[in-house]
Structure formats: C-alpha cells, structure tokens
C-alpha positions as YAML, in Angstrom:
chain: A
units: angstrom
residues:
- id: 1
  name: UNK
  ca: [31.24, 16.35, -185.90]
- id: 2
  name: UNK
  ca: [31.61, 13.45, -183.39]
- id: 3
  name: UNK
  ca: [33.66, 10.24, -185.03]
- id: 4
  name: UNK
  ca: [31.60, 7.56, -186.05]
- id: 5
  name: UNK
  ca: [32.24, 3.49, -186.52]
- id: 6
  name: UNK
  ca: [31.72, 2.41, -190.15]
- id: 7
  name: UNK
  ca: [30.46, -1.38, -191.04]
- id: 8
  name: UNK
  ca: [32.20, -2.18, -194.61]
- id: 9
  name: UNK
  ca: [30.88, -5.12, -196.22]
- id: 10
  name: UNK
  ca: [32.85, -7.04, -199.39]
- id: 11
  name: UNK
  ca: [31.12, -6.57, -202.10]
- id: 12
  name: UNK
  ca: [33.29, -8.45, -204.93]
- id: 13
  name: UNK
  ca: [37.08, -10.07, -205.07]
- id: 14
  name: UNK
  ca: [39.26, -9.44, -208.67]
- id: 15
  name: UNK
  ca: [42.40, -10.74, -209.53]
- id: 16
  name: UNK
  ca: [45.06, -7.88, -210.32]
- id: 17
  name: UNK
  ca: [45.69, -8.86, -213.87]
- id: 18
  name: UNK
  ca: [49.15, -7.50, -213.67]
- id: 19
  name: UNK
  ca: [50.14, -10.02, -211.50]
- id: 20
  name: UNK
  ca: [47.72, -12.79, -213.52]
- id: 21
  name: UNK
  ca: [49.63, -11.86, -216.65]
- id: 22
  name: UNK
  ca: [53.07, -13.15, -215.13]
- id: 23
  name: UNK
  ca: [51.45, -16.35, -214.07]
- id: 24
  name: UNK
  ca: [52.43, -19.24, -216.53]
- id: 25
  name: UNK
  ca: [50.28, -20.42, -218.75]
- id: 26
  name: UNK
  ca: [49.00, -23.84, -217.07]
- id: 27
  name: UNK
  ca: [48.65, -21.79, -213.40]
- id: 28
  name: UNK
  ca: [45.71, -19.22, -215.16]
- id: 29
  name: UNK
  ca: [43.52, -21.65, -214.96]
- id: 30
  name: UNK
  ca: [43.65, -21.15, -211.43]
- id: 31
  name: UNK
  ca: [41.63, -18.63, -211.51]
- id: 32
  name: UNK
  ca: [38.70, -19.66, -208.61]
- id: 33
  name: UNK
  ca: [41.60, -21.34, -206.30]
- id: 34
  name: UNK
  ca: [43.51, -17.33, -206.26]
- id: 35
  name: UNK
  ca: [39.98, -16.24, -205.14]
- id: 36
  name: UNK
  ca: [39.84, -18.97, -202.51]
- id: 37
  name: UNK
  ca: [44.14, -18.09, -201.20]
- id: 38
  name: UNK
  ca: [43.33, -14.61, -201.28]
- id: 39
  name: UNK
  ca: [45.87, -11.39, -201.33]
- id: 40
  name: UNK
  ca: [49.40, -13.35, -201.60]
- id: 41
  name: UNK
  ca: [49.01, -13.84, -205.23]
- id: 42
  name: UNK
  ca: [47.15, -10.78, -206.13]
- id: 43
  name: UNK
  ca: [43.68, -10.96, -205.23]
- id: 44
  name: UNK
  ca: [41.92, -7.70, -203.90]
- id: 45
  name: UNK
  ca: [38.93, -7.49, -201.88]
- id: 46
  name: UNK
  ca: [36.63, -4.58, -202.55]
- id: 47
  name: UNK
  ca: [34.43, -2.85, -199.11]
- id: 48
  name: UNK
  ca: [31.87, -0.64, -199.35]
- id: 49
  name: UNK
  ca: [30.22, 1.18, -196.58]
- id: 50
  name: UNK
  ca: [26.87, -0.26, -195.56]
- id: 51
  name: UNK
  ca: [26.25, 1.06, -191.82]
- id: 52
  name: UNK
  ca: [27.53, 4.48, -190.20]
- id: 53
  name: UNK
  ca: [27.12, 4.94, -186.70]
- id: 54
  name: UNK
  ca: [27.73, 7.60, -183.93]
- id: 55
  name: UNK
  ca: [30.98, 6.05, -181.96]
- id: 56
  name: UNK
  ca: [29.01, 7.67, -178.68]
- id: 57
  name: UNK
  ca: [26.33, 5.64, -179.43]
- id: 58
  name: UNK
  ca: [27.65, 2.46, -181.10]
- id: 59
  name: UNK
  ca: [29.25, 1.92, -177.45]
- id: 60
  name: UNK
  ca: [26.53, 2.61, -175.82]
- id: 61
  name: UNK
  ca: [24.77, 0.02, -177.71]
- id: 62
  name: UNK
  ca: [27.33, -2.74, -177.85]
- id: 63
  name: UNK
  ca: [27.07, -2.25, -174.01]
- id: 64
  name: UNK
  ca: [23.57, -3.44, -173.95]
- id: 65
  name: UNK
  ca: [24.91, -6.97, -175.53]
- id: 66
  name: UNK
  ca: [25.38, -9.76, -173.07]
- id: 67
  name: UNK
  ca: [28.90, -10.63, -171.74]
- id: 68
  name: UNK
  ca: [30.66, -12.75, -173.99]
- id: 69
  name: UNK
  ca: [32.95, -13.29, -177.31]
- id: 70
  name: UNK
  ca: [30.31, -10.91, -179.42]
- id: 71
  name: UNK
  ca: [30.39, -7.97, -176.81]
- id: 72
  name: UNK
  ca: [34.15, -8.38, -176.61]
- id: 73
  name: UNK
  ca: [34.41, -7.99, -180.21]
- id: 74
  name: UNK
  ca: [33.07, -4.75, -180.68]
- id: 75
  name: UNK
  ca: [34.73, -3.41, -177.66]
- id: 76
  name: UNK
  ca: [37.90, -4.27, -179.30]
- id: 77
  name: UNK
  ca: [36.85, -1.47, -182.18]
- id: 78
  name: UNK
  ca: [36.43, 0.72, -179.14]
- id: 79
  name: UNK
  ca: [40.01, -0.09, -178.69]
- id: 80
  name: UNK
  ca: [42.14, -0.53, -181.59]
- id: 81
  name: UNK
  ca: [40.15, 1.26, -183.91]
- id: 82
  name: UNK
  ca: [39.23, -1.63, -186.25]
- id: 83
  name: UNK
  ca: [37.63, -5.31, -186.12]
- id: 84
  name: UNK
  ca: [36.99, -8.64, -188.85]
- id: 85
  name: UNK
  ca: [33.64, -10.08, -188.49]
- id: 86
  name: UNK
  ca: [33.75, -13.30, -190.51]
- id: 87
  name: UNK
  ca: [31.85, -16.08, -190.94]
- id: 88
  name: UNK
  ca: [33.09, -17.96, -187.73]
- id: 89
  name: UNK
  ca: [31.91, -15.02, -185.49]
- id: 90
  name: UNK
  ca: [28.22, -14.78, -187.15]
- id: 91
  name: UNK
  ca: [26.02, -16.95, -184.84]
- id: 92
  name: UNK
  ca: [27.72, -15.49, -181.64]
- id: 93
  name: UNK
  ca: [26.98, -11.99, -183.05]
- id: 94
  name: UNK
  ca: [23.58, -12.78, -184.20]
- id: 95
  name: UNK
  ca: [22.40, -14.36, -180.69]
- id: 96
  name: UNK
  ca: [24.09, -11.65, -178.51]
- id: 97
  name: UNK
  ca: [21.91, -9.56, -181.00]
- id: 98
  name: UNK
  ca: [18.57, -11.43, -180.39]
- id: 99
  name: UNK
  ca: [19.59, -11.71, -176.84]
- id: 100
  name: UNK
  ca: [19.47, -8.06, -176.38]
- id: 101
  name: UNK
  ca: [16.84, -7.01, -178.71]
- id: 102
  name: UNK
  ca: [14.44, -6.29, -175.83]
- id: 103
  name: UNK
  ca: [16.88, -3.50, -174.69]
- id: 104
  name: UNK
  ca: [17.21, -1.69, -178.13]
- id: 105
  name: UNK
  ca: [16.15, 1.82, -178.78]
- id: 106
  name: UNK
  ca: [14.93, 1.83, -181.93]
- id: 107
  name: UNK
  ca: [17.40, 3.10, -183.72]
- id: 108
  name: UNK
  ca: [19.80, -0.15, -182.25]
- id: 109
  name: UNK
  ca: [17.02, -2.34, -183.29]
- id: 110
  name: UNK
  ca: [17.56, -1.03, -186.92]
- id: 111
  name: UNK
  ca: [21.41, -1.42, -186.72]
- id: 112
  name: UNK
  ca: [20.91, -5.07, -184.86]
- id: 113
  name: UNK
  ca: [18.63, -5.90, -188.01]
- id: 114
  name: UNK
  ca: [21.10, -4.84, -190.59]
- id: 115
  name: UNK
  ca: [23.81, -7.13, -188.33]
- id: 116
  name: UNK
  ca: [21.13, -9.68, -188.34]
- id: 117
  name: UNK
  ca: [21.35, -9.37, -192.45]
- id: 118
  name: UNK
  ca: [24.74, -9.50, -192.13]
- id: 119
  name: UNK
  ca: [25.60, -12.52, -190.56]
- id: 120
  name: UNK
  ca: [22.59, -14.20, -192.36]
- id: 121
  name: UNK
  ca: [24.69, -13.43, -195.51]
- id: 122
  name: UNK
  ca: [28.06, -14.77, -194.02]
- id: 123
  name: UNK
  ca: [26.21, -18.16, -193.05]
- id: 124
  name: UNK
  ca: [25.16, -18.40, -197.31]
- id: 125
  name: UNK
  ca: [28.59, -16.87, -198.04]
- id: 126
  name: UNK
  ca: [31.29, -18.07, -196.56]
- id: 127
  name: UNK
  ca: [33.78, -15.67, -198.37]
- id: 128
  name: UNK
  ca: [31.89, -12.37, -197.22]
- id: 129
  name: UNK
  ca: [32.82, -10.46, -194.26]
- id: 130
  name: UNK
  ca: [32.70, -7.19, -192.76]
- id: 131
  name: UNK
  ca: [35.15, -4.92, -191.36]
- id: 132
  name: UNK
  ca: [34.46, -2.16, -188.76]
- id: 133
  name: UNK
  ca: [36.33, 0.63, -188.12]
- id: 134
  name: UNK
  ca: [36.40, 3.67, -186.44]
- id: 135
  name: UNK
  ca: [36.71, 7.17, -188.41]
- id: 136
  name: UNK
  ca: [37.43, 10.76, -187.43]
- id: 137
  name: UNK
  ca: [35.13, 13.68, -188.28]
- id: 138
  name: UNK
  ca: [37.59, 14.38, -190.80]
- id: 139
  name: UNK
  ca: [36.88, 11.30, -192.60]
- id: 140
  name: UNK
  ca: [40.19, 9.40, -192.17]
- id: 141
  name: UNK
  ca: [39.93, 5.67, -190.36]
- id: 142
  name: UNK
  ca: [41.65, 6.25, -186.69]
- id: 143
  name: UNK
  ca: [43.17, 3.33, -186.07]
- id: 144
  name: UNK
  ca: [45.02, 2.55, -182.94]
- id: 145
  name: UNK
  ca: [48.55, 1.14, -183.22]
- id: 146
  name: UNK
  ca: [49.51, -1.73, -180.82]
- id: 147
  name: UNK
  ca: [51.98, 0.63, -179.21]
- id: 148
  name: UNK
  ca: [49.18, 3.15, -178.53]
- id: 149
  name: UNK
  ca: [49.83, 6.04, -180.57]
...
C-alpha cells in the first residue's frame, strides 16, 4: 500500500480542565480568551481526517497548480512531511485551485472542491485550519526532521 497525504480539519478546541482547575478563581472566567491564546495554558485542538489521498497522485496534482505561494505550500508536504493551512493562506489556495480547475482529472476536481469548502470555511472561521500530512502504509504520519532523517 502506497503512502498517502491526509487533510485533518479542527473540528472543536477544549480546555484541559486539569490545568483550568489550578487557575484562580477570578482567571476562569477566562474561559473564551484561553480558546483565543491557544495551547500555552492548556487548550487542545481536536483534527479529524476529512480527505485521504494517494501521495503519487496528490503530487501529481499539486503540480498542475500555477507557480506561486499555494503550489509551494503543498510541495513543502512533499518535503517535510507535514503543512498548516490557515486562514491567511485560504484565498491563495482557493485561486491557484480555480486557476487550475481546467486541468483536473476528475478525481482532482473532487479534492479541489473539498479545498474549495475548506478555505470557504476558514474565511467564516477564522480559528479553523487544516493540517496535512503525509502517512506511511503502515498508518504512522512520516514526518521529515529538519536534519533529514
């Protein structure tokens, strides 16, 4: 079985009460600014997988998308094994997208649609993102280190 590159999405943030519970009394009423600070004081995001795709074909695909910060993006998964797409990179994503729609097989226009979705969400959303990472046929995420093994 080939590897494959897996889109997570976030698909809710919760305080871990263990470290709520040694907050003092006047900070738990904090509660929406620990969601906005994120993981320093405890808050954990929760992914779930929402797009599988061949990594043969995935770079095939992100090969078909114009030159630019979107196409260099994915690459980078290509590379190190594991990208962010937040808000900030939705509209370059979405127009490489558009811009090579006419290109697609079908099966990339499905997985450009879902992307589409995606970043559509992100724009109504700022806290959602996705992350993108490679996995082995064995299931684990293969993620390269900066030192290359």
């Amino acid at each position: 079985m080939p590897a494959e590159v897996v889109f997570y999405a976030l698909t809710r943030k919760f305080v871990d009460d263990d470290r709520e519970r040694h907050l003092p009394p006047e900070v738990r009423q904090l509660r929406h600014y620990t969601l906005a600070i994120g993981h320093h004081i405890g808050v954990v995001d929760c992914l779930a997988p929402v797009l599988a795709i061949g990594e043969e074909a995935f770079g095939a695909w992100v090969a078909k998308l114009p030159p630019g910060p979107a196409r260099k993006k994915l690459e980078g998964l290509l590379r190190w094994g594991e990208v962010e797409i937040r808000r900030d990179f939705a509209e370059p994503l979405a127009a490489a997208l558009a811009t090579a729609a006419p290109s697609f097989t079908p099966a990339e226009q499905q997985w450009a649609e879902a992307l589409q979705r995606f970043c559509r969400a992100m724009a109504e959303e700022p806290a959602f993102y996705l992350v993108v990472r490679r996995r082995d046929p064995a299931g684990d995420d293969r993620r390269q280190r900066a030192d290359g093994r």
